[in-house]
C-alpha positions in Angstrom: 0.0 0.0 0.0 2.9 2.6 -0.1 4.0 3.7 3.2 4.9 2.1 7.1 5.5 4.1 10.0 8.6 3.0 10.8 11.0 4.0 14.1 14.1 5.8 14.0 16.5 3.3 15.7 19.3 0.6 14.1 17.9 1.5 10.6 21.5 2.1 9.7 23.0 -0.8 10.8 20.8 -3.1 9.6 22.8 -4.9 6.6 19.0 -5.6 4.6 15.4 -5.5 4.2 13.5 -8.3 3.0 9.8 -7.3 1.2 7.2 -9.8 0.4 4.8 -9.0 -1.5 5.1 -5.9 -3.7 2.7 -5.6 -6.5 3.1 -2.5 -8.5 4.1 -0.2 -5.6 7.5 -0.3 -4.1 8.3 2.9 -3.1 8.8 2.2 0.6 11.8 -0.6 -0.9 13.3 2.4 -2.8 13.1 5.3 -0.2 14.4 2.2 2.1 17.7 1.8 -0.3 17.9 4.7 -1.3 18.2 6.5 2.5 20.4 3.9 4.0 22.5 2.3 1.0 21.3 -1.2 1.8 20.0 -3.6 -0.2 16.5 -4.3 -0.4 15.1 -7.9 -1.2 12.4 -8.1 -3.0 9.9 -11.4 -3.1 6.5 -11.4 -5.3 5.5 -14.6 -7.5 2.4 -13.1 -9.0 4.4 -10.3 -10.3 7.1 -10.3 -13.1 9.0 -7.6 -12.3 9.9 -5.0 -9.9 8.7 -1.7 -10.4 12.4 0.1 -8.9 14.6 -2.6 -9.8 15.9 -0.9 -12.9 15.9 2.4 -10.6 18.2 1.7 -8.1 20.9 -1.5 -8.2 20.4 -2.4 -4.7 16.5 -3.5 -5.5 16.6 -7.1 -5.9 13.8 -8.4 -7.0 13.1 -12.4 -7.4 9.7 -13.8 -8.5 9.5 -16.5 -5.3 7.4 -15.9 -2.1 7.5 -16.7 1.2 5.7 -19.5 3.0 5.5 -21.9 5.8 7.0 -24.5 3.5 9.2 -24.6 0.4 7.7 -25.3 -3.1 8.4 -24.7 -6.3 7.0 -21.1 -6.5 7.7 -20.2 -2.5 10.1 -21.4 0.1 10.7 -20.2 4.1 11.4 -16.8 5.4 14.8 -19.2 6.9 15.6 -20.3 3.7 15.6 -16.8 2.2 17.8 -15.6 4.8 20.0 -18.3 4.8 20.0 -18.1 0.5 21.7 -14.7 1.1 24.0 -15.1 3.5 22.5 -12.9 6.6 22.2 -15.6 9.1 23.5 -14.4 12.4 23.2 -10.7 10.9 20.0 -7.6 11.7 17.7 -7.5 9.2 14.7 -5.5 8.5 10.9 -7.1 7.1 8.5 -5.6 5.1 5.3 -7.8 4.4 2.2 -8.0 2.7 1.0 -11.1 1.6 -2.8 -11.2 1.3 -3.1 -13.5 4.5 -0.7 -16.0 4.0 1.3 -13.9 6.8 0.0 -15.6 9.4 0.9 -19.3 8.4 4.5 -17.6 7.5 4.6 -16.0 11.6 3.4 -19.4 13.3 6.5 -21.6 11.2 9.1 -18.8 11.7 12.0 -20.2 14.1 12.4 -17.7 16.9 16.0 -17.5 16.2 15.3 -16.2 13.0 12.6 -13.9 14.1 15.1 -12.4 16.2 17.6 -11.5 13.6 14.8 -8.4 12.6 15.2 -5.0 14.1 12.0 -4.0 13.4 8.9 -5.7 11.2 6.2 -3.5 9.2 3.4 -5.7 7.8 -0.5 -5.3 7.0 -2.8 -8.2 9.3 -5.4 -9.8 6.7 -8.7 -11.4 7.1 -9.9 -10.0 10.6 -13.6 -10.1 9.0 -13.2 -14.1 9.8 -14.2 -15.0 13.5 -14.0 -18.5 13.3 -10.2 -17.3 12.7 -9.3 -15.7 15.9 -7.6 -18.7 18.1 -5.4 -18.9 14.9 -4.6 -15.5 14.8 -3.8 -14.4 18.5 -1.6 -17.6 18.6 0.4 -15.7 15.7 0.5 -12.2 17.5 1.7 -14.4 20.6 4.7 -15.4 18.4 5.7 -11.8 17.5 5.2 -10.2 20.6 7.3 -12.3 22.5 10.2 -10.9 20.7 8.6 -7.4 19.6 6.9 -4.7 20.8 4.0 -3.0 18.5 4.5 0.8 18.4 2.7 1.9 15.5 -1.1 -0.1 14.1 -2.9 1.8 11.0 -6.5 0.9 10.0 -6.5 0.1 6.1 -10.0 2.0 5.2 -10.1 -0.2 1.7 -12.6 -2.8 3.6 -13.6 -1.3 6.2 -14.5 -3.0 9.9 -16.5 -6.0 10.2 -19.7 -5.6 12.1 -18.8 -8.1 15.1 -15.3 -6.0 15.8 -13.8 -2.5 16.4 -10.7 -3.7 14.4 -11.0 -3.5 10.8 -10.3 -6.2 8.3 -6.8 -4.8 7.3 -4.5 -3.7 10.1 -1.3 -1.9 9.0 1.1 -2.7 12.0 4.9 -2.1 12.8 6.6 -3.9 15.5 10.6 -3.0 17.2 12.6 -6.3 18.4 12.1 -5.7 22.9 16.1 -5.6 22.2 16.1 -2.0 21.1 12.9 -0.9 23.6 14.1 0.1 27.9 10.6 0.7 28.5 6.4 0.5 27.4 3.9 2.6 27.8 0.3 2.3 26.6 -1.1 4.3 24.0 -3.6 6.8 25.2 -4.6 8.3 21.8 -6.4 6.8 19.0 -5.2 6.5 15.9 -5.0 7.3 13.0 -2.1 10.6 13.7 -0.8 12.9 11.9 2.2 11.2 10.6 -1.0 8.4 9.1 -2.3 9.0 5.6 -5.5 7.0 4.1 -5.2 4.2 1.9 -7.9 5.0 0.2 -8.1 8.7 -0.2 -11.5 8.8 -1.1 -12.8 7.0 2.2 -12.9 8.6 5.4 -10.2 6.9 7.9 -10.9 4.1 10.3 -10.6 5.0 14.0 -8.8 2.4 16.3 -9.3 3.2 20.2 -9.9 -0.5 20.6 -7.2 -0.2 23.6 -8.8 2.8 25.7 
């Protein structure tokens, strides 16, 4: 969808992102390689090319995805960092993949997890009850390694009837590693720094935790 809120800590040092799921928009990849001269790695199957790689050299696109198991067309968030060489080194992760994130969070080894300084993602499919056990299991995963700083309400589908969260949750997440202390937020969102994803919607208040 564009743009992540991202924090201003260890983006610097991190020696790569890793995107899944791109589409025809990469402009956070190439304001991400562009700003801190790192190579972004870029993973879409449904796609045949990247929209920046010919801009900028450090875009590296590859028509694979990620997944909870290895295929022909997809293969593991571990196997992708191990492919490149970045084991043992910090990494940064963009993702959107239509859902399939949470099946990629619940097979991730935490020891991988932990090799992310900070993840930016968008939560699918929170129109689906029957789906919650599923998904809190996930967020359990993640936030015993990260803590959530930033969550954006994608206005494209709205909020399901049942729920004050909408269907798609924009999200970004720092590694505990980098945090001394946590507060609770005591605004809603969306901020100032927010913009709609749909500009010709009105944006989707979240105050779920007041």
């Amino acid at each position: 969808d564009g743009g992540y809120i991202v924090a201003d800590c260890q983006l610097d040092t991190v020696a790569a992102m890793y995107s899944f799921g791109i589409a025809d928009d990469d402009l956070f990849d190439l304001a991400f390689a562009q700003n801190f001269k790192k190579p972004v790695y870029q993973y879409d199957p449904f796609v045949e090319k990247s929209p920046s790689e010919s801009i900028n050299p450090l875009i590296r696109f590859n028509k694979r995805g990620v997944s909870d198991r290895k295929t022909d067309l997809f293969d593991t968030l571990e196997n992708f960092v191990r492919e490149n060489g970045h084991t043992d080194q910090d990494l940064f992760l963009k993702m959107d993949i239509e859902g399939a994130e949470w099946e990629v969070f619940a097979s991730i080894p935490p020891a991988v997890l932990q090799q992310f300084s900070q993840i930016v993602l968008e939560f699918h499919g929170f129109e689906f009850f029957s789906r919650y056990d599923h998904y809190i299991r996930c967020l359990e995963i993640i936030n015993a390694q990260f803590v959530l700083f930033h969550v954006h309400g994608n206005n494209g589908l709205g909020k399901p009837a049942f729920s004050k969260i909408p269907c798609l949750l924009e999200a970004s997440f720092i590694n505990k590693k980098y945090v001394a202390q946590k507060t609770i937020a005591t605004q809603p969102c969306p901020s100032e720094i927010d913009r709609p994803n749909c500009p010709t919607k009105p944006e989707l208040r979240l105050d779920y935790w007041l």
